[in-house]
VOKELO-844343 format. One record per residue: residue in three letters; x, z, y of N, C-alpha, C in turn. Coordinates in steps of 0.05 Angstrom, whole numbers, plus 5000, padded with zeros to 4 digits. Each point is the difference from the previous one (the first is absolute). Last residue first. Layout:
<sites>
ALAXZYXZYXZY;...
</sites>
This chain:
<sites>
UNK724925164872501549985034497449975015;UNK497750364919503450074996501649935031;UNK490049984955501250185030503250064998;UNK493149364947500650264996501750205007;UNK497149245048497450144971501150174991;UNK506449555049498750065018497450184984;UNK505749434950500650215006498450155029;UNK494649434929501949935013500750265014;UNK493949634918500650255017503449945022;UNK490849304951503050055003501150245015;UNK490449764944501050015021502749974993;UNK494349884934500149735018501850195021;UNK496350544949502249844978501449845017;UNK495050785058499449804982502549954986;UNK499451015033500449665004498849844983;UNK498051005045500749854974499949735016;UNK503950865049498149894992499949794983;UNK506450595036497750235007497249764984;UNK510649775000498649935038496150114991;UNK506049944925500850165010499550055036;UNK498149494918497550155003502850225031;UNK504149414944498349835008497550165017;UNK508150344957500549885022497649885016;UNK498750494922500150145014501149785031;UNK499649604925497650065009499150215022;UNK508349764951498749775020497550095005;UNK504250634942501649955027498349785023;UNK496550134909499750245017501349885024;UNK502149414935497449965011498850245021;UNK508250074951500249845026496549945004;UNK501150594936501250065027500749925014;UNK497349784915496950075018501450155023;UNK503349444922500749915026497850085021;UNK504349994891498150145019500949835031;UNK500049264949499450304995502050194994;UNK498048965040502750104985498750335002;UNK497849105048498650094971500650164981;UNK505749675080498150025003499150004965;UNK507150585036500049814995497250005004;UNK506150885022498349734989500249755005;UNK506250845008499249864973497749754998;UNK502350725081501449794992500849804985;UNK492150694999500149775016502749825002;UNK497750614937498849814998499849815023;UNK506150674996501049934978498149675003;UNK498350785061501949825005500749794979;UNK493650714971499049775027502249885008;UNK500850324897499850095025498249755028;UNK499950174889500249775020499350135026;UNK502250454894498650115028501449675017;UNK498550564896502049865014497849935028;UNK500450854919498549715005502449865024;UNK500450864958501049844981498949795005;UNK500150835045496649864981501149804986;UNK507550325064497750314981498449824990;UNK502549355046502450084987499150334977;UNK494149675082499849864972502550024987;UNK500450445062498350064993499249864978;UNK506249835060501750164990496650204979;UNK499649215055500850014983502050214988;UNK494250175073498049884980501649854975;UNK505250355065498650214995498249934972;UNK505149415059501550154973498050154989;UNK496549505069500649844973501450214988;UNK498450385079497650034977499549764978;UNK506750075066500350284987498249954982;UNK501049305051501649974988500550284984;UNK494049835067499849884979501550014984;UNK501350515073498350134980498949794980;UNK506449735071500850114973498250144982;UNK496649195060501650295015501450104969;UNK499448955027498250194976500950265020;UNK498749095059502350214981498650184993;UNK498448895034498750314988502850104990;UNK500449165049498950135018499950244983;UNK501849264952502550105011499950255022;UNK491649494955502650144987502650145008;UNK491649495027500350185010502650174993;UNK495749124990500750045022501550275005;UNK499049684910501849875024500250035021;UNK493550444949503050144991501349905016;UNK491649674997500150195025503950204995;UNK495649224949500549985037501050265012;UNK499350014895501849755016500249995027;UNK493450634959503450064993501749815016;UNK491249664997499950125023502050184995;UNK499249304933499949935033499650255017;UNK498650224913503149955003500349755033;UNK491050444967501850165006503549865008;UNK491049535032501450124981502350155001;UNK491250185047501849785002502350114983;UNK491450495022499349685001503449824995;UNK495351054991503049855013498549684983;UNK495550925045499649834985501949735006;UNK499551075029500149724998499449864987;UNK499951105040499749854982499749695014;UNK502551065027498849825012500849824978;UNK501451135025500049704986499349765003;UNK503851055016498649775019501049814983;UNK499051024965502349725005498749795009;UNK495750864957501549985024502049895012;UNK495450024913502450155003500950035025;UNK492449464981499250294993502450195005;UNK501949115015498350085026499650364988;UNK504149414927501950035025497950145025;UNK494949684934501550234991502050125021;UNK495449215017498450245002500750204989;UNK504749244997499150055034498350164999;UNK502249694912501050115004500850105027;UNK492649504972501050284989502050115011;UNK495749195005499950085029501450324990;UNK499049184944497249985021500950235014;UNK507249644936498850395007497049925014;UNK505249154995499850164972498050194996;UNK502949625084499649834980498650044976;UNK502950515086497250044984499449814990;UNK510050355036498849784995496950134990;UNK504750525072500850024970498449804991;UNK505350605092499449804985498649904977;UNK502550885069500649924976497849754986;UNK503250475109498249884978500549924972;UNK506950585057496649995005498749884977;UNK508450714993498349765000498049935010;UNK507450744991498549955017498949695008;UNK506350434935500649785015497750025025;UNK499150614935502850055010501149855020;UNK491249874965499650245018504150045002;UNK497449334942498749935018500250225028;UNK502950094918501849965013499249775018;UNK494650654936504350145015501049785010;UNK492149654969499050175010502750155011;UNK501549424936499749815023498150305020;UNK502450304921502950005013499149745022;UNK492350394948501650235021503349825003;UNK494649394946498350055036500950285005;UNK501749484915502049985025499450155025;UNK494649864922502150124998502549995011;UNK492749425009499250295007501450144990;UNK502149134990500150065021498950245007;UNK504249804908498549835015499650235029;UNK509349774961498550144997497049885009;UNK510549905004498149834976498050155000;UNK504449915096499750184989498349794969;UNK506349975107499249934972499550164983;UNK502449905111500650184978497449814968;UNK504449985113498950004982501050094969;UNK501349925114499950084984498549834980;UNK504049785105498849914980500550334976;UNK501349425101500950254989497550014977;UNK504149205072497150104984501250204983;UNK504449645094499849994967497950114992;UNK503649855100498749744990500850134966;UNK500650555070502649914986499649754979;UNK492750355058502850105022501949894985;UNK491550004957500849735021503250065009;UNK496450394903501050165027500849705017;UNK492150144916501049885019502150135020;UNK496450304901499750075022502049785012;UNK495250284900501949805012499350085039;UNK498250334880499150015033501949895009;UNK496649874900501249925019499850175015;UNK497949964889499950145027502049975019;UNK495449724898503449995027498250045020;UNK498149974886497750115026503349995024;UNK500449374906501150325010497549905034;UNK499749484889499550015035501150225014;UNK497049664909503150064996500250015034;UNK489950164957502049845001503250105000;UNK490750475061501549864968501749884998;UNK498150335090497650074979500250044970;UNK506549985104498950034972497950114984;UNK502649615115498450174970501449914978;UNK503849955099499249714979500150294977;UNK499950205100499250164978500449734981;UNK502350315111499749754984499850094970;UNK502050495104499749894974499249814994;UNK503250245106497650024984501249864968;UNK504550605098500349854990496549804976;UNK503050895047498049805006500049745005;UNK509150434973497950195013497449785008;UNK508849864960498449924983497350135019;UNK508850285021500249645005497350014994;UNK502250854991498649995019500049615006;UNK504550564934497549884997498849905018;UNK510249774991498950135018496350014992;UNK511149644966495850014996499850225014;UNK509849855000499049795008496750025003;UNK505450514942500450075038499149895016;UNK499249774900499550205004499950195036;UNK500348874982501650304989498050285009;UNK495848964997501450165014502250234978;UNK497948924973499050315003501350225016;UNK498648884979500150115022499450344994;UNK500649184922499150135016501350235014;UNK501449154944503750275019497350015024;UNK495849264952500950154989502350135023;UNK491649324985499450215009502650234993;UNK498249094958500249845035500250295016;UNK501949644887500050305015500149895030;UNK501249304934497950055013498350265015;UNK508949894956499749735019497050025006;UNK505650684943499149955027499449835019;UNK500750224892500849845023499250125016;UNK502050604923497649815004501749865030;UNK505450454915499750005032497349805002;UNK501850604913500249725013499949975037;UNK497250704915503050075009501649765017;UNK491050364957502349704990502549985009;UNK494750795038500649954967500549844989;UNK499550165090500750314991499549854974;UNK498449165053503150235001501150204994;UNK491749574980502849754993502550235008;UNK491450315024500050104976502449784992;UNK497949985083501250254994501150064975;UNK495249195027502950045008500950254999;UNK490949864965501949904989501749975011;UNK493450825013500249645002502249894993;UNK496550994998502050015004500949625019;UNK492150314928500450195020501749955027;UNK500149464928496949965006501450215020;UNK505750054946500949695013496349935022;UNK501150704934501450155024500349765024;UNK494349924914499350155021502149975022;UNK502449664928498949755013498150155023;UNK506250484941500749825024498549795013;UNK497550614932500950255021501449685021;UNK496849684925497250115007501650165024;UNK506449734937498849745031498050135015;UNK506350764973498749784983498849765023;UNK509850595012496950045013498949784976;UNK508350234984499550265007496649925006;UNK507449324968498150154990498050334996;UNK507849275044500250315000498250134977;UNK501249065031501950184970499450235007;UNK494249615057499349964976501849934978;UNK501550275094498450134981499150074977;UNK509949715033498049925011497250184983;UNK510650055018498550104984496649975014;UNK510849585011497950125009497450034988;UNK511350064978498449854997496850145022;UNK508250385044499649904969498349734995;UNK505550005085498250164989499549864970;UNK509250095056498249754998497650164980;UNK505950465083500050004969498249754985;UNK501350285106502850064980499650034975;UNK493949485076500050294991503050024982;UNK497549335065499450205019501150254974;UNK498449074986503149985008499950325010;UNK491349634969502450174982501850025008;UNK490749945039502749965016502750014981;UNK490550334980500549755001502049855010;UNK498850994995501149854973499049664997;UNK499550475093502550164986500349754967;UNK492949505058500750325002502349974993;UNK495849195008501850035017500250274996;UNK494049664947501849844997503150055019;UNK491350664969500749775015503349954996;UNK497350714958496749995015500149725011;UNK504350524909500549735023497950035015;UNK502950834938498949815005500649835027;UNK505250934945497849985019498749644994;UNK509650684986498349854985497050025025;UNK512150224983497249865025497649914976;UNK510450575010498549904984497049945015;UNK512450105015496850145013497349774987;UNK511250195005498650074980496550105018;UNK507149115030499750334997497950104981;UNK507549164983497350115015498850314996;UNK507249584947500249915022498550035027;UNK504250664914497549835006501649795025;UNK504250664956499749734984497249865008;UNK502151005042502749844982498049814982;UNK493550215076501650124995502549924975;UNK495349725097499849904976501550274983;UNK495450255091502349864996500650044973;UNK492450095080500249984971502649944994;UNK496449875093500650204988500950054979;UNK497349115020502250115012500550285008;UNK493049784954501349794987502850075017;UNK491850265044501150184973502549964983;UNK496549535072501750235017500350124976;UNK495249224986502649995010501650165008;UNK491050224982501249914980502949924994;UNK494150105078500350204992502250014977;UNK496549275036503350225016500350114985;UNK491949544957502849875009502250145004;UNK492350255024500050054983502150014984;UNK496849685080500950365003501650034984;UNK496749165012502250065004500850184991;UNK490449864979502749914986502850005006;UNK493550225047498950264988502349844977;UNK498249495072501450205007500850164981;UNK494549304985502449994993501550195012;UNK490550064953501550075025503249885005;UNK493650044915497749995030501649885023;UNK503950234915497849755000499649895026;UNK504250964993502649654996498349855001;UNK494850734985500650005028501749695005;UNK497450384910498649745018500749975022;UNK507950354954496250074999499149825008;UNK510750374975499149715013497050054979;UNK505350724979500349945026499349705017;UNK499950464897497149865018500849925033;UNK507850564955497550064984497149875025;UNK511750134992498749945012497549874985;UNK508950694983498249784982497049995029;UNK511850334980497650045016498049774986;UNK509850624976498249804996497950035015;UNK506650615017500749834977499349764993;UNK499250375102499850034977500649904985;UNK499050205109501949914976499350144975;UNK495749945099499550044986502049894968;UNK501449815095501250384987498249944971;UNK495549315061502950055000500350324994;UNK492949424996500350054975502050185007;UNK491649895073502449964991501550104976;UNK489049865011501350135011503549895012;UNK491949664951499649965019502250125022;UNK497749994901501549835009501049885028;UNK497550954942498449815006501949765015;UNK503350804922498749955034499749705005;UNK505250844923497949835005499749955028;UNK505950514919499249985028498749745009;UNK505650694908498749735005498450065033;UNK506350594960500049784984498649775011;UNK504650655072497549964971499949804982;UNK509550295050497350025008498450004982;UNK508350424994498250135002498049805010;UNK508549864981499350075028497750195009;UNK501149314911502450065018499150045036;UNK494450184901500749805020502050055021;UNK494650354920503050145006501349735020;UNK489050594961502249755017502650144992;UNK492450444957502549804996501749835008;UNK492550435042502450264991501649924980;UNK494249325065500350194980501150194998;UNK495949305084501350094988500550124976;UNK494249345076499950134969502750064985;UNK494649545102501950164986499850244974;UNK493649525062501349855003502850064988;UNK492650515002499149755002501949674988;UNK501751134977499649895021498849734998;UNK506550774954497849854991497949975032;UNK508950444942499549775023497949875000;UNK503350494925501050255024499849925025;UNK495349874903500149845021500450175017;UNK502550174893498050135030500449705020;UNK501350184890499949785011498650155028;UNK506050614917495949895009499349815025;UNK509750114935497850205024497749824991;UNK506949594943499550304994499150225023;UNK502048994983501850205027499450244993;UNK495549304952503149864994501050265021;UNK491650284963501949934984502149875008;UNK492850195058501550244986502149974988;UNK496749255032502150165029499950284983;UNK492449574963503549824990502050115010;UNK491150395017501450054973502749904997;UNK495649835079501150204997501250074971;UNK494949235020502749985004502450305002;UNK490349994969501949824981502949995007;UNK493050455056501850134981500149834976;UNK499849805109498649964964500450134987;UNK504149845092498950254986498549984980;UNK503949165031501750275005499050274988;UNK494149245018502350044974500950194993;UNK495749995086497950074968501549964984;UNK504549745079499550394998498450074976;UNK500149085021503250044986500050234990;UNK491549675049501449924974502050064988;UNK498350205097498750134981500650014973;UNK505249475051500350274996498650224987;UNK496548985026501650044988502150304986;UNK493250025072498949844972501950014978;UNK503150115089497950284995500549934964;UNK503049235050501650234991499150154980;UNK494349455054500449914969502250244988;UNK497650115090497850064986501149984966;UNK506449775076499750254980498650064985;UNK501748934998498050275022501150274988;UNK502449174960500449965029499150205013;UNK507350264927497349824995499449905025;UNK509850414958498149895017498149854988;UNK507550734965498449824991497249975029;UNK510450404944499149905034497649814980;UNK507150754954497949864996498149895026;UNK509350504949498949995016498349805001;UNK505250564925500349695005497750075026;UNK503250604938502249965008499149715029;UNK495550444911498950075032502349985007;UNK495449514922503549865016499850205035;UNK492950164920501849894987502649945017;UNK492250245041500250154985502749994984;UNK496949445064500650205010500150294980;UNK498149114975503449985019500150335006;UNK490949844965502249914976502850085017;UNK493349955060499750184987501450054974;UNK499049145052502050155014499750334979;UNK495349354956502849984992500950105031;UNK491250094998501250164977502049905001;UNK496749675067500650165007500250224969;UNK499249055003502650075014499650335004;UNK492749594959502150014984503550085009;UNK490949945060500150274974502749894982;UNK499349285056500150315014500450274984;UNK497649044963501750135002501950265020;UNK489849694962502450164991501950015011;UNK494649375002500349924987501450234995;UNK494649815073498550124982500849984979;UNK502949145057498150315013499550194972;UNK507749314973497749995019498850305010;UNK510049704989497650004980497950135028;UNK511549815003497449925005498150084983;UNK510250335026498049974975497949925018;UNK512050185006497049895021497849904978;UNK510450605006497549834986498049925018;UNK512150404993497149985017498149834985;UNK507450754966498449764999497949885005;UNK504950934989500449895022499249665001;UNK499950644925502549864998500149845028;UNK492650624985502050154988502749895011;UNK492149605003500250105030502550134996;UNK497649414932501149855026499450255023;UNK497250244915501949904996501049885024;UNK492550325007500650214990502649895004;UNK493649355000501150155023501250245004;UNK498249514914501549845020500850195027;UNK493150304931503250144994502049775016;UNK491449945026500850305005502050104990;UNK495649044989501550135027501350244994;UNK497449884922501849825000500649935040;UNK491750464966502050204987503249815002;UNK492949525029500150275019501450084984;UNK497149424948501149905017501450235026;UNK493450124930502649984997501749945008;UNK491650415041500249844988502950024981;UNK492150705052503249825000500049954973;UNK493050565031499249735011503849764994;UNK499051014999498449964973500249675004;UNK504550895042499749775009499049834979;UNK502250915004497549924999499549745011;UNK508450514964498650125029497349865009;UNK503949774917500150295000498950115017;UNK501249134992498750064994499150285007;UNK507049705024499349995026497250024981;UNK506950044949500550185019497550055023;UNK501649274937499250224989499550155014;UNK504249325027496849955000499050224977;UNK509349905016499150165024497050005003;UNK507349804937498049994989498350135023;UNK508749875009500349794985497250005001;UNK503650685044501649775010499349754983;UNK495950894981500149975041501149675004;UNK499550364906497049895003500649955028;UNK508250254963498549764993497049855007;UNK504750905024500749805013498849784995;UNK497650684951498249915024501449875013;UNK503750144913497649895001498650035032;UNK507850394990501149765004496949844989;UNK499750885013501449915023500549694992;UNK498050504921497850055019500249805029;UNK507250124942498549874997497650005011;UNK508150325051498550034971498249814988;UNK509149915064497750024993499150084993;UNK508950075051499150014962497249985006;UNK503450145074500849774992500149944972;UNK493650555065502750124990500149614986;UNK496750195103498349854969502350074980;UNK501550585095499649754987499249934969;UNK501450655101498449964976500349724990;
</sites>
């Protein structure tokens, strides 16, 4: 089956709108929020996956360009089914996400109309899977699928394709973790030496867009990537969010996050003293680390404040502190069934909770729900007691992975609500002193502090023997 070589006119106006006028197109399919700018990626990446031309695009959080790569893979695959399609994110999860999106194009009946008119069938998906999206217009050599997907974690090798486009693969994880930056790195290196340039290029045909998390990741490393990135598309050319929407998100989120997902700037690290937190793996957490173990609650009432939730458990035998938590923009009674699921999952004892504020509330709500509580009165300042007790203790705590599930989770939630989200790892390797949000290191230390069953003075000094490490 092929595109007849005489046109019609009909045919040669929707080429025009697929390859030139593609922000039409994506109207059509209900993408309302795009700019003009987007219509000028989409006929770029259209054009460089076609002609095998590697790219690398920066822009900020929330700028589209995900949704824009995945109408121009949907363009290729309509317009060039000859052409094979490799596309890594970091998580299958993200995969999922991604495929979803494409499978909605795909079946539109806008795009169906068009696949009426340039091939004359009715557009089927004869491959349809997570991770794999075939047509009944393919004509790819061999029969594989047009397009195929997978997480970064795996091996690239066999996987050979026309063009490949690596989408966000450097996260906060790269921030956090230098391990989580090597990976990242290889990974990348192994692609680059799969890929093989195609006639007139010099470099392989594989396209990268995503954000800087740090200075030492994948796209801070330039000697590392094969294409010199476009211009970078900072928030405020984007003109997608108003101030009123950014001076929230920079409130929500605190200002080294908000420098990096939308100024698009590396913030220093010279006064980062808390960073390449310690997290278990998935094989690695065990609930049972956390077992009568005891919480810690830093409330939300009002304000720009998140409610964080600590438990933390001592293991002497391997001298480490085993740790969860979790962050929430919410006020604190609308938190109380998921600290309730996971007080009883973890099998918590005592749950912590300042009576600065609350005179005693929220130790009585927690009690009604059947959660051992016990209340304080914190006498000492907050950023001196982050400061001591992080130094002593820092290197000693590992997150289990269920922290690390229930940051996606909770941001994969505010992503549906269209709000933005300051995880618990985020705030604690991010702080600074005077520096907001920062109600999850204050959770953390407090939990350290209360963790020998009883309250301390300001004046005291907890020495390791106190809190039963040797």
């Amino acid at each position: 089956m092929i595109m007849n070589d005489k046109l019609t006119q009909e045919q040669s106006n929707i080429l025009n709108i697929l390859l030139r006028h593609p922000g039409l197109y994506a109207g059509d399919l209900g993408f309302k929020k795009l700019k003009p700018f987007h219509n000028d990626w989409i006929v770029l990446d259209v054009c460089r996956i076609t002609h095998g031309i590697p790219f690398t695009r920066h822009a900020h959080r929330g700028s589209f360009k995900t949704t824009c790569l995945m109408i121009a893979v949907a363009i290729v695959m309509i317009t060039h089914p000859h052409l094979t399609i490799g596309l890594f994110r970091k998580t299958d999860k993200l995969i999922k996400k991604f495929t979803k999106g494409l499978r909605a194009i795909l079946v539109h009946k806008q795009t169906q109309y068009y696949v009426q008119k340039l091939w004359g069938v009715t557009l089927r998906l004869t491959v349809d899977n997570y991770a794999e999206i075939d047509t009944n217009i393919s004509q790819t050599v061999g029969g594989d699928p047009q397009f195929e997907a997978a997480g970064i974690k795996g091996s690239v090798t066999g996987a050979h394709k026309d063009y490949y486009i690596t989408d966000d693969i450097v996260a906060r994880e790269d921030r956090r973790q230098q391990v989580e930056r090597e990976k990242t790195i290889d990974f990348f290196k192994e692609l680059v030496n799969l890929a093989n340039p195609v006639a007139g290029q010099d470099e392989p045909p594989i396209g990268n867009t995503g954000t800087i998390w740090h200075k030492d990741d994948l796209f801070g490393i330039s000697s590392t990537m094969t294409a010199k990135p476009d211009k970078i598309v900072t928030v405020k050319e984007s003109g997608i969010f108003s101030d009123d929407q950014l001076a929230k998100i920079r409130e929500k989120i605190g200002s080294t996050l908000y420098a990096l997902n939308y100024e698009m700037t590396l913030a220093s690290d010279e006064n980062k003293r808390w960073t390449d937190p310690r997290i278990l793996t998935a094989a690695q957490s065990k609930d049972e680390m956390l077992y009568n173990g005891i919480g810690h609650i830093d409330a939300r009432y009002s304000g720009v404040h998140y409610t964080a939730f600590t438990i933390l458990k001592v293991n002497k035998e391997v001298q480490r502190i085993y740790a969860f938590g979790v962050t929430y923009y919410r006020h604190v009674d609308d938190c109380m069934e998921d600290i309730k699921e996971l007080v009883t999952r973890f099998k918590c004892g005592t749950v912590w909770c300042e009576r600065n504020s609350d005179k005693g509330y929220l130790t009585k709500e927690l009690k009604s729900k059947g959660i051992r509580a016990k209340d304080y009165h914190e006498d000492m300042n907050k950023n001196v007691k982050i400061e001591f007790f992080l130094q002593k203790y820092w290197k000693r705590i590992y997150f289990l992975q269920a922290t690390k599930e229930w940051e996606d989770k909770l941001d994969e939630e505010a992503d549906r609500n269209a709000t933005k989200y300051s995880s618990y790892l985020d705030q604690v390797t991010d702080y600074e002193e005077s520096m907001e949000p920062n109600d999850a290191p204050d959770s953390l230390v407090s939990c350290l502090r209360y963790y020998g069953n009883r309250p301390m003075r300001a004046s005291e000094v907890m020495s390791d023997q106190q809190l039963k490490i040797t």
